[in-house]
C-alpha positions as CSV (number, residue, x, y, z in Angstrom):
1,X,122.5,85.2,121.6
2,X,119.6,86.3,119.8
3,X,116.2,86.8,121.4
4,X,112.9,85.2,120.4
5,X,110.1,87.8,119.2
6,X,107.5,87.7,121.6
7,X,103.6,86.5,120.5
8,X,103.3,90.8,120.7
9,X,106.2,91.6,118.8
10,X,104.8,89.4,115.8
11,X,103.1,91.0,112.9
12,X,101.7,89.0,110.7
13,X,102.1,89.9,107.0
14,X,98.6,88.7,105.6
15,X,96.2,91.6,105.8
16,X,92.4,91.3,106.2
17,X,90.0,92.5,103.9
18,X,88.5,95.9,104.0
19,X,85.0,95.5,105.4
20,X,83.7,97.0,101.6
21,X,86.0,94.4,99.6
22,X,84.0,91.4,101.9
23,X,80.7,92.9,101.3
24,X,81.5,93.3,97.9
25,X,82.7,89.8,97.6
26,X,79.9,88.5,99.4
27,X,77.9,89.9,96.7
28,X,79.3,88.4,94.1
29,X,79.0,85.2,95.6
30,X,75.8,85.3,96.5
31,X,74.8,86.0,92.8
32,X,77.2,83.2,91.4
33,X,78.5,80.5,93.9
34,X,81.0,78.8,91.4
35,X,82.4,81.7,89.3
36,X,84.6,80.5,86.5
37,X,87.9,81.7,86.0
38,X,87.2,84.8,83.9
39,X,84.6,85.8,85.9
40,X,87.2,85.8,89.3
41,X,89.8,88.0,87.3
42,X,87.2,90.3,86.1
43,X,86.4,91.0,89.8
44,X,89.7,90.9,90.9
45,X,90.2,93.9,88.7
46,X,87.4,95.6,89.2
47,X,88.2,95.4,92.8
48,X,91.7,96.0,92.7
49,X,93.0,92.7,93.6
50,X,95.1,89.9,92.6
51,X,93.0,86.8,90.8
52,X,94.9,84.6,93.5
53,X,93.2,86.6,96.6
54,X,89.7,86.4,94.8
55,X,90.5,83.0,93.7
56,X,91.4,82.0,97.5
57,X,88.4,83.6,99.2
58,X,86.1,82.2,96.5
59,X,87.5,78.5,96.9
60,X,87.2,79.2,101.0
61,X,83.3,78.1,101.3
């Protein structure tokens, strides 16, 4: 019979966000609240990420 993982044996595959990618998202928001899509790929490249993650923090506030 298999075991359970325990709460501490659990890792959980999302990764947060470098304190310098927030700040630099921050940022961006601050200087356009609604960015159109364009605008979230050309800082998903810039930054090194996928549009989706830009596109998710973005649509978060």
């Amino acid at each position: 019979m298999h075991e359970r993982p325990s709460c501490s044996d659990v890792v959980d595959k999302r990764s947060a966000f470098k304190t310098e990618t927030v700040f630099l998202l921050e940022q961006a928001f601050i200087a356009n609240a609604y960015p159109s899509r364009a605008e979230k790929e050309c800082l998903a490249a810039r930054m090194g990420m996928e549009y989706k993650q830009v596109n998710t923090w973005t649509g978060a506030f």
